[in-house]
GUFI-268750 format. One record per residue (C-alpha): residue number from 1; x, y, z. Coordinates in Angstrom, 2 decimals, padded with zeros to 5 digits, always signed. Each point is the difference from the previous one (the first is absolute). Layout:
+-------+---------+---------+---------+
| lumse |       X |       Y |       Z |
+-------+---------+---------+---------+
|   NUM |       X |       Y |       Z |
...
+-------+---------+---------+---------+
This chain:
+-------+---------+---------+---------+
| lumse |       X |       Y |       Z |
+-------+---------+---------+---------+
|     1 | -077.29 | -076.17 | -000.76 |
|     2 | +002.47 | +002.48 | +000.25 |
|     3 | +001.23 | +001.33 | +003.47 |
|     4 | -001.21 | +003.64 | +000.87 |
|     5 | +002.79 | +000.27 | +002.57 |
|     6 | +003.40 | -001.49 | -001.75 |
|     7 | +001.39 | +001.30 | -003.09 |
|     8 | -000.78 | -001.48 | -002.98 |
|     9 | +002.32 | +001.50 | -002.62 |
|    10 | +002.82 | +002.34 | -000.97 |
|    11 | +000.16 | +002.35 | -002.80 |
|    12 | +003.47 | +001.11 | -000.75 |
|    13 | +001.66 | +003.23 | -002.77 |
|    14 | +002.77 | -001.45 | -001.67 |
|    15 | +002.98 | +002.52 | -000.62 |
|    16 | +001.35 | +001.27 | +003.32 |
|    17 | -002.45 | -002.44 | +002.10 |
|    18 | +000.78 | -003.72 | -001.58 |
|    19 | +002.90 | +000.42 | -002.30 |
|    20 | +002.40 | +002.70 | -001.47 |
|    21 | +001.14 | +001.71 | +003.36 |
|    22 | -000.42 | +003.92 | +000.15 |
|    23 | -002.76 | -000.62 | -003.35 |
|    24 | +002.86 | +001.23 | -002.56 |
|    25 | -000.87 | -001.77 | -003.29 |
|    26 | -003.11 | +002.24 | -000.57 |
|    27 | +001.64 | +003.03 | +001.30 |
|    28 | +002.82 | -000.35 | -002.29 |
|    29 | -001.76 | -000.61 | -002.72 |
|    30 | -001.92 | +002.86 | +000.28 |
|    31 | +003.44 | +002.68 | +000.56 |
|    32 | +001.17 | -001.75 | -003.33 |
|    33 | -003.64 | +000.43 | -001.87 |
|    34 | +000.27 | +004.06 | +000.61 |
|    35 | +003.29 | +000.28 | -001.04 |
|    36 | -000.83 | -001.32 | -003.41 |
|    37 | -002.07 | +002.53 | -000.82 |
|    38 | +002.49 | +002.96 | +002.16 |
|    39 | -001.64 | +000.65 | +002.59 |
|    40 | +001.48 | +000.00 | +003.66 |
|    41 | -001.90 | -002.22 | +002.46 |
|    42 | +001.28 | -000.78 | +003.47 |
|    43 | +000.01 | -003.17 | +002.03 |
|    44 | -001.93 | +001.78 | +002.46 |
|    45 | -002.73 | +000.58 | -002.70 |
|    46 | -000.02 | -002.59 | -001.79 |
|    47 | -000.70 | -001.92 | +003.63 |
|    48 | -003.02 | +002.15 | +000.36 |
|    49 | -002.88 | -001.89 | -001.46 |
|    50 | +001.55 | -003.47 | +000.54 |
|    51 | -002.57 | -002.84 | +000.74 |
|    52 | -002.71 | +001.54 | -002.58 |
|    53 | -000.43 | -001.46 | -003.31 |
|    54 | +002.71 | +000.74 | -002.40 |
|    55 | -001.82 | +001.89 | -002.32 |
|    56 | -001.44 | +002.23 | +002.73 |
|    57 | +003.08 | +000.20 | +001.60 |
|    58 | +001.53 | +001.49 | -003.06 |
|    59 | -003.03 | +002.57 | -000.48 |
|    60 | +000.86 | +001.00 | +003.64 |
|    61 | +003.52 | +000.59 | -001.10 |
|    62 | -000.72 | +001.82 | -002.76 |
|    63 | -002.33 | +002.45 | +001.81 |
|    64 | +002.80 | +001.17 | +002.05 |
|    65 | +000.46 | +003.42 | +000.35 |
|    66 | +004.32 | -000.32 | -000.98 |
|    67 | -001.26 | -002.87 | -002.51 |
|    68 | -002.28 | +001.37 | -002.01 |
|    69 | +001.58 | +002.97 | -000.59 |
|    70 | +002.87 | -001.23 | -001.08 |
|    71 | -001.72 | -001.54 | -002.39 |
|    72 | -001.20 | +003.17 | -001.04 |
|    73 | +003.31 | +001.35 | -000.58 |
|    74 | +000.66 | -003.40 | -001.85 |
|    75 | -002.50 | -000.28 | -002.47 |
|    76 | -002.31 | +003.22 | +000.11 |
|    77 | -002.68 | -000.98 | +001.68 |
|    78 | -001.16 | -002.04 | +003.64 |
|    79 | -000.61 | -003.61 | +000.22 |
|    80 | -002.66 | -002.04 | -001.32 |
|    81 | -001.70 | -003.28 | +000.13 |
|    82 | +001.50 | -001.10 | -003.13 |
|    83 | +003.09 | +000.77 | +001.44 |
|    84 | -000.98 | -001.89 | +003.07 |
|    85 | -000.57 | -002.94 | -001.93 |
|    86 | +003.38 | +000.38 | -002.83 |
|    87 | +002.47 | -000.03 | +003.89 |
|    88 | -002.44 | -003.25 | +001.09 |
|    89 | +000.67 | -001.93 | -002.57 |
|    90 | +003.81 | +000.57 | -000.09 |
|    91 | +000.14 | -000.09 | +003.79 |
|    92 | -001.45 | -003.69 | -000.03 |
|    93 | +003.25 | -001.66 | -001.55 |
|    94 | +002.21 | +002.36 | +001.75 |
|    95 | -001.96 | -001.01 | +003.59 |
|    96 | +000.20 | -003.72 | -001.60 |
|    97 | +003.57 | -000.41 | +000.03 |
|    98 | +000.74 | +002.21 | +003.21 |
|    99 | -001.45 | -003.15 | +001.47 |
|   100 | +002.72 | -002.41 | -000.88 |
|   101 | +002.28 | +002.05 | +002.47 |
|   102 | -002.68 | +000.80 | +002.67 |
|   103 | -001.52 | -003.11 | +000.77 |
|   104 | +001.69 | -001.50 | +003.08 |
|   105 | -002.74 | -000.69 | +002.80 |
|   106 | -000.11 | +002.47 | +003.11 |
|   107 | +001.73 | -002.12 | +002.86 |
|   108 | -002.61 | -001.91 | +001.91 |
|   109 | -002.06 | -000.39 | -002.85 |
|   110 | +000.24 | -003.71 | -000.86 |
|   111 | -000.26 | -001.00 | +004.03 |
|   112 | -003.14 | +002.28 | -000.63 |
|   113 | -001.66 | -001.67 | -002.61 |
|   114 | +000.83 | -003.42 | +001.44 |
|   115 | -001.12 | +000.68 | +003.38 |
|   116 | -003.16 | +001.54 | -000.97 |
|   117 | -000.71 | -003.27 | -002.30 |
|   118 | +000.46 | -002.02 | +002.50 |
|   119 | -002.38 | +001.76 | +002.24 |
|   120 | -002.88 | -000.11 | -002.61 |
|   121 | +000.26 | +004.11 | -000.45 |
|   122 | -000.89 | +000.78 | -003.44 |
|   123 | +002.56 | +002.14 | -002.37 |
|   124 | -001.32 | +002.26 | -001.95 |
|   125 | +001.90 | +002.97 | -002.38 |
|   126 | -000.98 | +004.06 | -001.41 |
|   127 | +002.24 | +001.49 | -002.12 |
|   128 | +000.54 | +003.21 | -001.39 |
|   129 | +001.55 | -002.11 | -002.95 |
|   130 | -001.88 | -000.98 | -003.38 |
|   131 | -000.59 | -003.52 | -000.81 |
|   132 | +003.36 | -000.61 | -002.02 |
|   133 | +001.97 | +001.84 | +002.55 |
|   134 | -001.48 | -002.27 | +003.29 |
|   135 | +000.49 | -003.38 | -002.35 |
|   136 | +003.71 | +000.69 | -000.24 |
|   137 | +000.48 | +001.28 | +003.53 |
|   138 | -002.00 | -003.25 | +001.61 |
|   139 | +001.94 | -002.52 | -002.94 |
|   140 | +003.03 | +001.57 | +001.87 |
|   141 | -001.54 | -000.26 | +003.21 |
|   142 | -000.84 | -004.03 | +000.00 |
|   143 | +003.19 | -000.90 | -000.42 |
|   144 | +000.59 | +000.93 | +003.58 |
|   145 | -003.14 | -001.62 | +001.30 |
|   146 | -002.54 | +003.11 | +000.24 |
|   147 | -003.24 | -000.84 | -001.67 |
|   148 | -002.72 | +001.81 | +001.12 |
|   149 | -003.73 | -001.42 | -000.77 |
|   150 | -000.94 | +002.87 | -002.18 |
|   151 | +001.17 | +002.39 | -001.88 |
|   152 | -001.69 | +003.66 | -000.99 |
|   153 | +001.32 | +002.85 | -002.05 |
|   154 | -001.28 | +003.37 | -000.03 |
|   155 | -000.25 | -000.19 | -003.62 |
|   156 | -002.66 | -002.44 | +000.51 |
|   157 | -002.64 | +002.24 | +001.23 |
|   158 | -000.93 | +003.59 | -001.21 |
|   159 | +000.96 | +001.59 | +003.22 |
|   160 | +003.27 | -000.76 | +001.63 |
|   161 | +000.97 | +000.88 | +003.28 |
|   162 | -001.11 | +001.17 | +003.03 |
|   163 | -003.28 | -001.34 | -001.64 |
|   164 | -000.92 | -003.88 | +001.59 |
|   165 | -000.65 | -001.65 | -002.93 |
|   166 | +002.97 | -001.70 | -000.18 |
|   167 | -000.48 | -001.01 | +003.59 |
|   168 | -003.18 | -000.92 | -000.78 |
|   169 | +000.88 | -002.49 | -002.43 |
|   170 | +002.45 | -001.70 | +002.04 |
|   171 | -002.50 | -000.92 | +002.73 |
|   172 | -001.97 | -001.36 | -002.94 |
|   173 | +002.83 | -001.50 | -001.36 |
|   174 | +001.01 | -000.86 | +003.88 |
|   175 | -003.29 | -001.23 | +000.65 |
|   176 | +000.08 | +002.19 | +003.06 |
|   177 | -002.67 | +002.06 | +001.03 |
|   178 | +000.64 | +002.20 | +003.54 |
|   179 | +002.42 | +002.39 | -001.10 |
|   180 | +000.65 | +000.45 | +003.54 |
|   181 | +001.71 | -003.20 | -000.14 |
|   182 | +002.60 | +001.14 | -002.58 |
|   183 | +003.05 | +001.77 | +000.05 |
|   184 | +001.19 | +002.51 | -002.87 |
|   185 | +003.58 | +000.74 | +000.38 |
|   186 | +001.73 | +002.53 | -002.04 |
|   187 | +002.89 | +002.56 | -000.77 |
|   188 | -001.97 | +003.04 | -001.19 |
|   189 | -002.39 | +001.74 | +001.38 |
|   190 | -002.32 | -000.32 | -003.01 |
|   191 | +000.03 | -003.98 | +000.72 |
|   192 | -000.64 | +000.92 | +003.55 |
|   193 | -003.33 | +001.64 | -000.68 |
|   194 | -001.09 | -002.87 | -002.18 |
|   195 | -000.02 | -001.77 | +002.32 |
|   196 | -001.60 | +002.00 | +002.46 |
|   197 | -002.73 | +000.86 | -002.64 |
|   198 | -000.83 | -003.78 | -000.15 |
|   199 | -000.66 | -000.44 | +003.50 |
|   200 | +003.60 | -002.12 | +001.18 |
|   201 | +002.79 | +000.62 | +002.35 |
|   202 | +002.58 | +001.51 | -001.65 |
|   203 | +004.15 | -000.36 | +000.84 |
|   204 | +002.85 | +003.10 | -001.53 |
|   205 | +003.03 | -001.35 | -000.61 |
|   206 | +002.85 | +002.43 | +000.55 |
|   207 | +003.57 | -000.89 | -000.81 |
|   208 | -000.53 | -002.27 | -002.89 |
|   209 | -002.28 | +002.46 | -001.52 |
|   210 | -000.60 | +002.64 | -002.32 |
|   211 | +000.06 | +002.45 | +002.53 |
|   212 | +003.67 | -000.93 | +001.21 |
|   213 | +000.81 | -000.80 | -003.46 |
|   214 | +003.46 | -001.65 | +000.65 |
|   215 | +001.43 | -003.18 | -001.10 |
|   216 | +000.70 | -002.81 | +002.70 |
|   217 | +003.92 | +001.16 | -000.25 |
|   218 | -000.88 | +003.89 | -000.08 |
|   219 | -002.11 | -000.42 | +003.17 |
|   220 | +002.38 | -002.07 | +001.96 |
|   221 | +003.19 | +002.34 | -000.94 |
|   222 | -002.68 | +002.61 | +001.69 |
|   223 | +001.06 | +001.15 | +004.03 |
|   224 | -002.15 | -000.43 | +002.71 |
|   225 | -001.35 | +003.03 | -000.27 |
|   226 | -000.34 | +000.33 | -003.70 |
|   227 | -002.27 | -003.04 | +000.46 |
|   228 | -001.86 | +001.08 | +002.49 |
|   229 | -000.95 | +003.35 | -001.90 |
|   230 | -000.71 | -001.91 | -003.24 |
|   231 | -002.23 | -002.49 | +002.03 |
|   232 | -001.79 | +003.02 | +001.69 |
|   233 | -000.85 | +001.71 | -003.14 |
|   234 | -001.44 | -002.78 | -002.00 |
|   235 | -001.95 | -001.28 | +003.02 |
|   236 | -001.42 | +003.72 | +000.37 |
|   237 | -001.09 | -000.03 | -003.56 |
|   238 | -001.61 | -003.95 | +000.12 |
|   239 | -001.87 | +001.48 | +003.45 |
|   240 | -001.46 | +003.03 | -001.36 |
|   241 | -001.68 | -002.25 | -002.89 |
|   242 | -001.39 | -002.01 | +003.04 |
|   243 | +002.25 | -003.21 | +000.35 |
|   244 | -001.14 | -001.95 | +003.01 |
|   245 | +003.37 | -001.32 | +000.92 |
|   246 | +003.63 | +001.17 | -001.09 |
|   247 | +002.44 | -002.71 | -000.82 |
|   248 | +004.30 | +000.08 | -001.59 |
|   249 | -000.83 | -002.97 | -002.22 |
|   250 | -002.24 | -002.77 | -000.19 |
|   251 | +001.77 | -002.50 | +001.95 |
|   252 | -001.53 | +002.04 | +002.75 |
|   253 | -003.12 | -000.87 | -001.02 |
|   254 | -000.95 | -003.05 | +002.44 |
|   255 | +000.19 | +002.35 | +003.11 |
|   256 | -002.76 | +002.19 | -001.70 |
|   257 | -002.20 | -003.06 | -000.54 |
|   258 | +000.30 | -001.28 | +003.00 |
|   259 | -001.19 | +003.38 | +001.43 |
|   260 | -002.92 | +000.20 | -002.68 |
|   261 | -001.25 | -002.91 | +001.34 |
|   262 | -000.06 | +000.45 | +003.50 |
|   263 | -002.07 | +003.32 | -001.11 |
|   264 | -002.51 | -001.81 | -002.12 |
|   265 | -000.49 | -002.07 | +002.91 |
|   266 | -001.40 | +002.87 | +002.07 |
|   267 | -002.04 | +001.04 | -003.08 |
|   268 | +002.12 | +002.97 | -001.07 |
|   269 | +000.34 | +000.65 | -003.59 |
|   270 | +002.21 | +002.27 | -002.49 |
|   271 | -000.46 | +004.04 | -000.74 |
|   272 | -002.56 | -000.64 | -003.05 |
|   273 | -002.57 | -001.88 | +002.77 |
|   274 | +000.38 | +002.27 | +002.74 |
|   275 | -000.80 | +004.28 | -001.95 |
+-------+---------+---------+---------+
């Protein structure tokens, strides 16, 4: 029977939270997908939507205000869904082989993974990724170790994030069944709210995030106080979507557990139990 008071299983993101430090293969790939067809897109917007499906995440693109019309001014007219679906399909090989370079785990993940094996916590994975996407990423990924128990992709359901049902589907798949018992932790604030809108504690993750966005050697060449602005920010941004707890990386991630617990103990639960 499971335990109502000790945490029974881990859902992790995957760019910016397990591997590919900062989350730059998508975010490339998405500055290099706009240019092909002329029109300007920043980092800064193309890191908007990141941790929603791909597809949507491109729709959200293309309704911004600077996007869409310069696609006017392109082509004569503002974006479509067919469009939508004609920068998908090129963006999927594009994302594809952005991996190859961006696929280092975040430091601290393997002593993660291994420590949360060995203490019988389940690992679970969401991803903003589609199905071919996640397979390459977590082929990458085992060579290191990190094998999670399941795997879902946002292209597997009809709605992607911050819907549950990808949540939902890993406690099935988890065989886990008090979401109070899990943790989601994420990079975006999207991610964050899935995980609040299936009932679990949920963990930001600042400086190996999206919303740092920097490499391992960008954020290290980074003062003090660069750091400490950049760590402020993104932690704002994962708060005001409703993280429970605020973490650099994920090899802070046994401190937050430990605390979890000692709160489940005394019957408290995440935000989703207590509105």
């Amino acid at each position: 029977m499971q335990d109502k008071k000790k945490i029974s299983a881990v859902v992790f993101d995957w760019a910016g939270t397990i591997v590919d430090y900062g989350s730059c293969a998508p975010m490339g790939a998405f500055v290099r997908l706009f240019e092909k067809f002329n029109i300007p897109l920043s980092i800064e917007q193309a890191r908007g939507p990141m941790g929603a499906a791909k597809l949507d995440h491109i729709k959200a693109l293309l309704a911004l205000p600077e996007v869409s019309q310069a696609w006017e001014k392109e082509y004569g007219r503002q974006p479509n869904d067919n469009d939508a679906n004609k920068l998908y399909d090129i963006f999927i090989p594009m994302n594809l082989a952005a991996i190859d370079d961006f696929s280092d785990p975040i430091p601290g993940a393997i002593e993660l993974f291994n420590a949360l094996k060995e203490q019988g916590i389940k690992i679970g994975s969401t991803t903003g990724y589609n199905r071919e996407i996640a397979d390459k990423v977590q082929r990458l990924a085992k060579l290191y170790g990190i094998i999670p128990d399941s795997i879902i992709c946002a292209g597997d359901f009809e709605m992607g994030r911050p819907a549950p049902f990808m949540m939902y589907q890993t406690f099935n798949n988890l065989g886990v069944w008090f979401p109070w018992t899990v943790i989601k932790v994420d990079d975006t604030p999207v991610g964050i709210k899935e995980g609040i809108n299936s009932g679990t504690w949920t963990v930001g993750v600042t400086t190996s995030g999206n919303e740092v966005g920097l490499t391992k050697a960008e954020w290290d060449a980074c003062s003090e106080e660069e750091q400490m602005h950049l760590r402020q920010k993104a932690a704002e941004k994962l708060k005001a979507a409703g993280a429970d707890y605020i973490i650099d990386s994920v090899a802070d991630l046994p401190e937050v557990i430990i605390d979890i617990e000692r709160k489940l103990a005394v019957g408290e639960r995440p935000t989703y139990w207590n509105v």
